[in-house]
C-alpha positions as CSV (number, residue, x, y, z in Angstrom):
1,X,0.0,0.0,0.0
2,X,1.5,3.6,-1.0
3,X,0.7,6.1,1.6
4,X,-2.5,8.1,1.2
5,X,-1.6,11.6,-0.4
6,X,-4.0,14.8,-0.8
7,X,-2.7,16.4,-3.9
8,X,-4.2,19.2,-6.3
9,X,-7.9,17.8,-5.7
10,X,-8.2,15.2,-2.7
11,X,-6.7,11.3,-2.8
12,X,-6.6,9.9,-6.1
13,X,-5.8,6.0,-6.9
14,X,-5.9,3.1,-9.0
15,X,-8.6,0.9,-8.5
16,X,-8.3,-2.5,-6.6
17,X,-4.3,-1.5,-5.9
18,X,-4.7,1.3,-3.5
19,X,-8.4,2.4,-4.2
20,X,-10.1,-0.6,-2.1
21,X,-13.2,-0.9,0.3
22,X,-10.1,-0.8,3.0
23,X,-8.6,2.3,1.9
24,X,-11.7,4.1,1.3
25,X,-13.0,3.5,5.0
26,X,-9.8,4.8,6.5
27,X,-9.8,7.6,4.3
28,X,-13.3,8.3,5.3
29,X,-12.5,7.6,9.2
30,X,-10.1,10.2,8.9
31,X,-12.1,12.4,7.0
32,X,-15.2,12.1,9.4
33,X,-12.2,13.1,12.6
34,X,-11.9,16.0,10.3
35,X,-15.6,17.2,10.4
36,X,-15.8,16.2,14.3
37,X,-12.7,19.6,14.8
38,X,-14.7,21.8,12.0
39,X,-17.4,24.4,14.0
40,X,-20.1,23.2,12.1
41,X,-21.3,20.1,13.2
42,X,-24.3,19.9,10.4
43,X,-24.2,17.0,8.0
44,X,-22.4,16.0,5.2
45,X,-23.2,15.7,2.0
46,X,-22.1,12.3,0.1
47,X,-21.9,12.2,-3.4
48,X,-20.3,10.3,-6.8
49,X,-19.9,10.4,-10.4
50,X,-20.7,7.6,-13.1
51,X,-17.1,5.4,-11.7
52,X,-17.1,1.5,-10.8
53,X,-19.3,1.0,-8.0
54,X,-19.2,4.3,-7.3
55,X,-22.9,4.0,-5.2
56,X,-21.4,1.4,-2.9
57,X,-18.1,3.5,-2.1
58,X,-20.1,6.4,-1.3
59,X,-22.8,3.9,1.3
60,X,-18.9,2.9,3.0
61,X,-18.0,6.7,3.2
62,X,-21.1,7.5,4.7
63,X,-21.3,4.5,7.1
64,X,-17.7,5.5,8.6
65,X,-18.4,9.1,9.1
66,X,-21.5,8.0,10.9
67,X,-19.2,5.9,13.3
68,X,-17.5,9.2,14.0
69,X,-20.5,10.9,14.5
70,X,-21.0,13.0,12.0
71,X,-24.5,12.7,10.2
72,X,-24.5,12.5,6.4
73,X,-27.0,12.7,3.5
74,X,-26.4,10.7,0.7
75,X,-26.8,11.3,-3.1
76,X,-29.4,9.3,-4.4
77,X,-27.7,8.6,-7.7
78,X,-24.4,9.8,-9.3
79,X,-24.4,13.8,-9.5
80,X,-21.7,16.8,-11.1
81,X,-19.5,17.7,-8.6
82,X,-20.6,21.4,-8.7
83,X,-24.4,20.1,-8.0
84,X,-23.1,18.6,-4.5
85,X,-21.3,21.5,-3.8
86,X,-24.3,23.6,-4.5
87,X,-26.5,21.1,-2.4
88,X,-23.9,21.6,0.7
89,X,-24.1,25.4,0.3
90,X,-27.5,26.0,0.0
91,X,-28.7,23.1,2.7
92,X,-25.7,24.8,5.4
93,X,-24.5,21.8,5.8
94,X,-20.7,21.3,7.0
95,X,-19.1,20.1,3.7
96,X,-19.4,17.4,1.3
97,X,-17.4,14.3,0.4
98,X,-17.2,13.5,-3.2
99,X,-16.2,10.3,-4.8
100,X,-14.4,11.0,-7.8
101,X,-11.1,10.9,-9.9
102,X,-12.7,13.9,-12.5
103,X,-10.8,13.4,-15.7
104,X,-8.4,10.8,-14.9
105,X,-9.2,7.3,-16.8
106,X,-11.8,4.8,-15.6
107,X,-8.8,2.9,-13.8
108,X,-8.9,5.3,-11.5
109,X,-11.1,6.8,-8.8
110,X,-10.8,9.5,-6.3
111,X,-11.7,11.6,-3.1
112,X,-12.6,15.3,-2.6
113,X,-13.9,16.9,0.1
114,X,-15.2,20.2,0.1
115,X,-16.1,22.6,3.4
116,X,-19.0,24.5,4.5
117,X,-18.2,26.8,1.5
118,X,-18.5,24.6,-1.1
119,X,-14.5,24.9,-2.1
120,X,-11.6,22.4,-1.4
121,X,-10.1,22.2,1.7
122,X,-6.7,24.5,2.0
123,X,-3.6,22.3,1.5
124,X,-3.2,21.8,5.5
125,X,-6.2,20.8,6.0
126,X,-6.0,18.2,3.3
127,X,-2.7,17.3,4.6
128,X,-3.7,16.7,8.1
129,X,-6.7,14.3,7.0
130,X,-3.9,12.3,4.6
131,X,-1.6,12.1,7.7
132,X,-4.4,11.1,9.9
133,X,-5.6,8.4,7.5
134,X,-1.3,6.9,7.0
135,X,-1.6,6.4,11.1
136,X,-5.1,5.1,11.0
137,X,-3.3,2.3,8.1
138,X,-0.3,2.0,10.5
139,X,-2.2,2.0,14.6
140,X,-5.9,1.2,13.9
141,X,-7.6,-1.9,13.1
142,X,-9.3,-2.4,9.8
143,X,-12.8,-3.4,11.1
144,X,-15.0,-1.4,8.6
145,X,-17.9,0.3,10.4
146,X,-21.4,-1.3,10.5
147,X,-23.9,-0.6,7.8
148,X,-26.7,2.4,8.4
149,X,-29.5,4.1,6.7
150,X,-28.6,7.3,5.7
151,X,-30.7,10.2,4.5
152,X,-30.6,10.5,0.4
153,X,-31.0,14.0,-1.3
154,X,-31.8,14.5,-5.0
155,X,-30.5,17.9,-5.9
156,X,-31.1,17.9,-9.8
157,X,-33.8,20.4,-10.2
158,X,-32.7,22.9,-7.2
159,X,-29.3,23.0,-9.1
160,X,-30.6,23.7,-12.5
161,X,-32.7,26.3,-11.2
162,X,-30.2,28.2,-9.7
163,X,-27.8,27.9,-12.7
164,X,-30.7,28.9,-15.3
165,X,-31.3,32.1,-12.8
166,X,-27.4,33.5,-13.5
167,X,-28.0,33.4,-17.3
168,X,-29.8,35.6,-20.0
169,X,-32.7,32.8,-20.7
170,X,-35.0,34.8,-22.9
171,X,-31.6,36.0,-24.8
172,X,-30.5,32.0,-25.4
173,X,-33.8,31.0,-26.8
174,X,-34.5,34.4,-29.4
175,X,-31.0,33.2,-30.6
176,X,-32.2,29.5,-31.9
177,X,-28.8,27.8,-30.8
178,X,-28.1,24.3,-32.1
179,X,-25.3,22.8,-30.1
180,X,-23.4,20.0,-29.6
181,X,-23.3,18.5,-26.3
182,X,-20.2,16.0,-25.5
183,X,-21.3,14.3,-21.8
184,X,-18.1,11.9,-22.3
185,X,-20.6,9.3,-20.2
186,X,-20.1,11.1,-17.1
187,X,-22.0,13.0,-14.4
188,X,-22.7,15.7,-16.1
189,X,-25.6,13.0,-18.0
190,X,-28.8,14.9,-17.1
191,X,-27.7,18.3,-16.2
192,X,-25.3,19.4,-18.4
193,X,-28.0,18.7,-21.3
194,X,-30.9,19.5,-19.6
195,X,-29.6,22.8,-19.0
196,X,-29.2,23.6,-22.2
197,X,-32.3,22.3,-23.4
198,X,-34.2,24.2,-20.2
199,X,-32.1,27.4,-21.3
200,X,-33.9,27.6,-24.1
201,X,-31.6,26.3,-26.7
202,X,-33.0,24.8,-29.9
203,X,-31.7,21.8,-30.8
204,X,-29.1,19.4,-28.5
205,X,-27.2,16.6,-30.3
206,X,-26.4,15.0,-27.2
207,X,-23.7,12.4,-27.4
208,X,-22.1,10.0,-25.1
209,X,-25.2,10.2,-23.2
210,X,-24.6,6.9,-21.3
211,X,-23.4,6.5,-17.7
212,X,-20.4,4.3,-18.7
213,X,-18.3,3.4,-15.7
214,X,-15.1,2.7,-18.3
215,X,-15.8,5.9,-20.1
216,X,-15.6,3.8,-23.9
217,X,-11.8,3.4,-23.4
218,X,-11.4,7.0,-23.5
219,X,-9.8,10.0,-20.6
220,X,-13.1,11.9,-19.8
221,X,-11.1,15.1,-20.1
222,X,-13.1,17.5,-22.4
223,X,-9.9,18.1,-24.3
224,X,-9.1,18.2,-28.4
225,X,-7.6,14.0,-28.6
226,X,-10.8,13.3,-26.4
227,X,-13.7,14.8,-28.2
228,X,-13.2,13.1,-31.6
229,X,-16.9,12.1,-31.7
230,X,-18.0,15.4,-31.4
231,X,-15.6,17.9,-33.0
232,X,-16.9,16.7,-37.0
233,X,-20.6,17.3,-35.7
234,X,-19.3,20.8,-35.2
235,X,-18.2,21.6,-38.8
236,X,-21.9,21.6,-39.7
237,X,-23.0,25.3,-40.7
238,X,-26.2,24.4,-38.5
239,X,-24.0,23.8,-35.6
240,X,-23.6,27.2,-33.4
241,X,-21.2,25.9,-30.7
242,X,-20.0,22.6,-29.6
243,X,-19.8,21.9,-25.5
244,X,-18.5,19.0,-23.2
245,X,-17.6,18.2,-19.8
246,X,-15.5,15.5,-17.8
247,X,-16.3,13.2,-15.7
248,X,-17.9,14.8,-12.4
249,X,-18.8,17.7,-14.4
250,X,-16.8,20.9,-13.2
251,X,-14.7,21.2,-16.3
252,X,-16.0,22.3,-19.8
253,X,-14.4,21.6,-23.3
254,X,-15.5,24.1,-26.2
255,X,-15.7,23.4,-29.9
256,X,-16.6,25.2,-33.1
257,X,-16.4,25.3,-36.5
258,X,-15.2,21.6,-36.9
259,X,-12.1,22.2,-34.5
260,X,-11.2,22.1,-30.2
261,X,-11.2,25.3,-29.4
262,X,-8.8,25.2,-26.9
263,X,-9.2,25.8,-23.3
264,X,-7.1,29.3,-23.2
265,X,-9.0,31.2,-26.0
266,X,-12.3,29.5,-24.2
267,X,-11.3,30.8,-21.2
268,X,-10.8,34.5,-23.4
269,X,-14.2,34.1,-25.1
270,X,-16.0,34.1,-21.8
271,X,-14.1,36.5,-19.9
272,X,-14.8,38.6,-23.1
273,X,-19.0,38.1,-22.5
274,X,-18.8,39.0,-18.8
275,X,-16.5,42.1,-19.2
276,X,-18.0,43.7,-22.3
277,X,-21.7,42.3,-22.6
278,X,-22.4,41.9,-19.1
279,X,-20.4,45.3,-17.8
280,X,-18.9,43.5,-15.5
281,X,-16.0,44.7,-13.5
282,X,-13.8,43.5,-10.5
283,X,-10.7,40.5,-10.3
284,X,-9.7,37.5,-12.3
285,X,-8.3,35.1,-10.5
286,X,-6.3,32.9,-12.8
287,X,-3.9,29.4,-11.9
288,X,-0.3,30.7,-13.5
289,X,-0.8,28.3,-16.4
290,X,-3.3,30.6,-18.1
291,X,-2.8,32.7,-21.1
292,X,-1.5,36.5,-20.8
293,X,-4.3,37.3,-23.1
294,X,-6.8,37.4,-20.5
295,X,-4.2,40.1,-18.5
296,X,-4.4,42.1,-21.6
297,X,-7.9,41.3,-21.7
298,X,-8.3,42.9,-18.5
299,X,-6.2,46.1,-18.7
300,X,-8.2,46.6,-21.3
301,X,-11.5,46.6,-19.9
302,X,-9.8,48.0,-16.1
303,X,-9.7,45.0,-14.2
304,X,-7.7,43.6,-11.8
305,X,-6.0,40.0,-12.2
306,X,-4.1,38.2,-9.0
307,X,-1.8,34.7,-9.8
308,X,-2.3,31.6,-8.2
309,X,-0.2,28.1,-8.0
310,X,-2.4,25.0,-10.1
311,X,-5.5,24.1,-8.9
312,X,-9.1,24.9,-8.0
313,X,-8.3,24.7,-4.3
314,X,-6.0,27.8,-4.8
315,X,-8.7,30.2,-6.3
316,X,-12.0,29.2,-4.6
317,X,-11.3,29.8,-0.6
318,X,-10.4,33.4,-2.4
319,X,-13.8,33.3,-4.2
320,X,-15.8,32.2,-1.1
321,X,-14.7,35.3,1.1
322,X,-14.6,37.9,-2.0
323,X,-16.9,39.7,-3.6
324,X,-14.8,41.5,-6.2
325,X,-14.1,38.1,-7.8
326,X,-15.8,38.0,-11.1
327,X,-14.4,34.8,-12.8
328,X,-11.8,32.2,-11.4
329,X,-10.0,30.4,-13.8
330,X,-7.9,27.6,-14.0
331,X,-6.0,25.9,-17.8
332,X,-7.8,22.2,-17.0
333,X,-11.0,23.5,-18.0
334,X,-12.1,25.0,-14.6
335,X,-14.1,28.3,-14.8
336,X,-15.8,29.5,-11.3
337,X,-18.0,32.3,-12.2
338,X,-19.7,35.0,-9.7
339,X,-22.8,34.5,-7.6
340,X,-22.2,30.4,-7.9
341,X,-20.4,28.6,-5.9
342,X,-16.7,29.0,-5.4
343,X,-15.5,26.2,-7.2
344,X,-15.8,24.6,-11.4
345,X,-18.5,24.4,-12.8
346,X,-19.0,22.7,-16.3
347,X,-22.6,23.5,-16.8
348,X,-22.7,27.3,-15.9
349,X,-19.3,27.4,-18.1
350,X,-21.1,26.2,-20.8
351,X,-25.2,28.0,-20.4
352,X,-22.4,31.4,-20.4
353,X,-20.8,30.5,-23.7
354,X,-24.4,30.4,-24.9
355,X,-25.0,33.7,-23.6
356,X,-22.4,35.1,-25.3
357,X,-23.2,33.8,-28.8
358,X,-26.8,35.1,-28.1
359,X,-25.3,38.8,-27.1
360,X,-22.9,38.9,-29.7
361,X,-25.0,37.1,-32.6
362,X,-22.0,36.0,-34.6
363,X,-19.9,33.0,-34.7
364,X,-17.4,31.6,-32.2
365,X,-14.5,32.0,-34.5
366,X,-15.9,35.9,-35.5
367,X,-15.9,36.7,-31.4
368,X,-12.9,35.2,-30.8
369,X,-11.2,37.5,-33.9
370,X,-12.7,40.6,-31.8
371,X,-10.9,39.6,-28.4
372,X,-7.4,39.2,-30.4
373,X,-7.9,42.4,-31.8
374,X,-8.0,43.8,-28.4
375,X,-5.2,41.8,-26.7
376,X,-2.5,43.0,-29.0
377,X,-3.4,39.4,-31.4
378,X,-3.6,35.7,-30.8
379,X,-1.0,33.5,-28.4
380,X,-0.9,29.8,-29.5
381,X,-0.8,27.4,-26.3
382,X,0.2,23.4,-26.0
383,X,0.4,20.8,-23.4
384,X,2.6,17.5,-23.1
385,X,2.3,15.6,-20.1
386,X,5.1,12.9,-19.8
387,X,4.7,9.9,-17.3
388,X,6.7,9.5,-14.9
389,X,8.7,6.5,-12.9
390,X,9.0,7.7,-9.2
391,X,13.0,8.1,-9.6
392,X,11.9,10.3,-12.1
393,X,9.2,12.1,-9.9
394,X,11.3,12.6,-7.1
395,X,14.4,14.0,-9.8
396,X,12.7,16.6,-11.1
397,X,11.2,17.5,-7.7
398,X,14.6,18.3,-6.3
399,X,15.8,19.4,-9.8
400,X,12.9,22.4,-10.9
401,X,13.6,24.6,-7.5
402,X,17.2,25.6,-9.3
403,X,16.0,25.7,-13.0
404,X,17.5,29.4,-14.5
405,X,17.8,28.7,-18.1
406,X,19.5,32.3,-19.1
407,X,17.7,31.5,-22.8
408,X,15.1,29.2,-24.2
409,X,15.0,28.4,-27.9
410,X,17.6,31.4,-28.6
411,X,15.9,33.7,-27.3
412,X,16.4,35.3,-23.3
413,X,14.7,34.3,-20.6
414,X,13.1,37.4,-18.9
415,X,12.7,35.6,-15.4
416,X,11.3,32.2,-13.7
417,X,8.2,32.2,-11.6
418,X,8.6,29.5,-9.2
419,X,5.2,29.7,-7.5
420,X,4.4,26.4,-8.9
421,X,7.1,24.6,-10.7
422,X,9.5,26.6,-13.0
423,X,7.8,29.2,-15.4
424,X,10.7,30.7,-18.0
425,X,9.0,33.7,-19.2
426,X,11.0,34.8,-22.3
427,X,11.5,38.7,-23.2
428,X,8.6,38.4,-25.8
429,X,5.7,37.3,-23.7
430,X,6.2,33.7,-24.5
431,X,6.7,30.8,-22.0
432,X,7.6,27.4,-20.8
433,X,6.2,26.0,-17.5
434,X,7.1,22.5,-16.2
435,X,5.7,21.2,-13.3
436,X,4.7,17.7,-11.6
437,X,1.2,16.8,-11.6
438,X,-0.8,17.1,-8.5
439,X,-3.1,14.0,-9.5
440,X,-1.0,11.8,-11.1
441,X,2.6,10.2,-11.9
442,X,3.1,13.1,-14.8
443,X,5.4,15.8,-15.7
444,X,3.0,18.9,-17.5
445,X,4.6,20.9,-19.8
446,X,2.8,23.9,-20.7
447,X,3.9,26.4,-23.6
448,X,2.1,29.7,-25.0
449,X,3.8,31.5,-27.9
450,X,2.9,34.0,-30.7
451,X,3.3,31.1,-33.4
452,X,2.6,27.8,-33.8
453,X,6.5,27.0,-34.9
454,X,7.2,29.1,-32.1
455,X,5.0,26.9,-29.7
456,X,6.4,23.7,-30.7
457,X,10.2,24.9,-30.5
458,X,9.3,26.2,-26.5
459,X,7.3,22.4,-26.2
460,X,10.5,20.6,-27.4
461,X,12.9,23.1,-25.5
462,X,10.4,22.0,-22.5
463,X,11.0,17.9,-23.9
464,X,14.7,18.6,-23.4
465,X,14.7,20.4,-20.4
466,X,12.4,17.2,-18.7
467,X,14.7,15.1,-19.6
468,X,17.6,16.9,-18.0
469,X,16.2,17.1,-15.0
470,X,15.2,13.5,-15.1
471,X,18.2,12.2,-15.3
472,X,17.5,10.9,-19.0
């Protein structure tokens, strides 16, 4: 058994190696010790996605933090992430425990747990529940805790509600949208569609519309090699816009125009909505991965925009106790917009991008032509993520803290932003981030660039660099 570890989003692990019944309980036990410190002593809300027995994990969860003493209501079926998180805010409960891995394949399955607020836990927090559950593994017997009833909750029309209320309905309808909605056979099944059909949208070519616990073979990450199915559908002139989510439903994927459009000049086209259409005005809050266009974006328009390292956890606590926060952002897909909860959502992500093609009453590619005119032209962005052997992890670990490259593809590097890995911004706005993955044995290497043969020579400079530090 490796030891338990909370990264970017909870416990994550392979099933029937380290995610078992077992490991699960003591997770939970330590989870439910967690609750018994917190102030609130309300229950907590239990919920899953569309993974392998995903229902009877989430009856163990509950059963252990019932032998803590913490009371629990359960999910009556799987449900998006952002929906239970929604449920525990507007029910005042003391957090929520959600049982999934989110994008990672169907071998794997996961562990979040959210607070009172609705937003992951701070990293100590995290840490002291994955420290607590290591010496449960080590000191405490194994004897899982006896089965209960426990109260179930079905939160499906509350949550689409509330989402439909924080968009333009009457605007989406007039505009006769046909899109095309990717669920990747994942939580998202049931809201994600429905919303759009409820929004007022005119025609849905749903696809993947299945609760498939092996996701078809295929990553539910709502990113370009993952959508195949859906991106030709998109190339029909009938088609308006083209919209996925992951697994547990917190991420969204756009497409147009028969391509991915991908997740930085998504994250531009809706930043561009709120700021011009909707007038609004306050802080981004964007994960250091993100494009510079949505900085630009923002001086343009008067706006403020603060840094943060990878990950959701990073940006919603801020969104939680702000309200100047008008859009948190993250590259994986993650958009947290105002007066919802402070966390992804997939499904408010997506009712927006409808919105804007309503407002705007052009295409996606047309919009998107407007925002580069305003941010000084287009950036091209990549990703490579490279696994990893643990030698390797724990190389690069010790390796990335000293990385000073004085020039990167022949041209200077500016300076390194080690908030969360090693950034090398070059003198021309470009960059090269490499970093270890929170969530699995990877190393991520991000790149944004004026050009496309620009891009790939910072991607391959990033190659070179990995293995370096690697030790080959």
């Amino acid at each position: 058994m490796n030891r338990i570890r909370f990264g970017t989003e909870g416990w994550r692990a392979l099933l029937a190696e380290d995610y078992t019944f077992g490991n699960v309980r003591v997770v939970a036990r330590a989870t439910g010790r967690w609750f018994r410190q917190q102030p609130s002593q309300s229950p907590v809300a239990i919920g899953h996605d569309t993974r392998f027995l995903g229902d009877r994990f989430a009856g163990a969860v509950a059963n252990e933090l019932a032998e803590c003493g913490v009371a629990t209501r359960l999910a009556a079926h799987y449900a998006p992430t952002p929906a239970v998180c929604y449920y525990t805010i507007t029910n005042k409960l003391a957090g929520a425990v959600v049982l999934t891995a989110s994008h990672n394949p169907a071998e794997w399955n996961g562990f979040k747990v959210k607070n009172s607020e609705g937003a992951s836990l701070p990293t100590a927090h995290a840490k002291w529940i994955g420290e607590e559950a290591n010496r449960i593994l080590e000191e405490e017997p194994a004897d899982p805790a006896p089965p209960r009833e426990h109260e179930r909750f079905d939160v499906r029309d509350a949550y689409l509600d509330h989402i439909l209320s924080l968009v333009d309905r009457e605007a989406i309808g007039r505009a006769k949208l046909t899109v095309v909605a990717d669920l990747m056979h994942g939580a998202g099944i049931g809201y994600f569609d429905e919303a759009l059909r409820r929004a007022g949208c005119a025609a849905i070519r749903a696809l993947r519309t299945d609760p498939d616990p092996t996701f078809d073979g295929q990553h539910p990450e709502p990113i370009g090699p993952n959508l195949e199915p859906s991106i030709p559908l998109t190339a029909d002139p009938d088609v308006n816009i083209g919209l996925a989510t992951d697994g547990d439903g917190d991420r969204l994927g756009m497409m147009a125009h028969g391509e991915y459009i991908d997740i930085q000049r998504a994250i531009v086209f809706i930043l561009y909505h709120l700021l011009k259409n909707r007038g609004w005005r306050g802080r981004v809050v964007r994960s250091l991965n993100v494009t510079s266009m949505v900085d630009r974006l923002c001086d343009h328009y008067g706006c403020t925009v603060t840094e943060t390292s990878v990950g959701f956890k990073n940006i919603g606590p801020d969104m939680a106790k702000s309200d100047d926060i008008i859009l948190g952002v993250e590259e994986s897909g993650g958009f947290g917009i105002k007066g919802h909860i402070p966390d992804r959502d997939g499904s408010l992500a997506a009712l927006t991008a409808c919105e804007a093609l309503a407002y705007e009453g052009k295409p996606v590619r047309d919009i998107l032509a407007d925002v580069f005119s305003l941010v000084g032209g287009r950036m091209y962005f990549g990703r490579i993520d490279r696994p990893l052997e643990p030698r390797q992890s724990d190389e690069i670990r010790k390796a990335l803290p000293s990385l000073e490259p004085d020039a990167i593809a022949g041209v200077p590097v500016e300076r390194v932003n080690q908030l969360d890995g090693a950034k090398c911004i070059r003198k021309d706005g470009s960059w090269v981030l490499l970093r270890l993955s929170g969530t699995e044995p990877l190393l991520r290497m991000y790149a944004e660039a004026r050009s496309e043969n620009d891009l790939q020579g910072l991607l391959e400079a990033g190659r070179d660099m990995a293995l370096d530090l690697s030790g080959g």
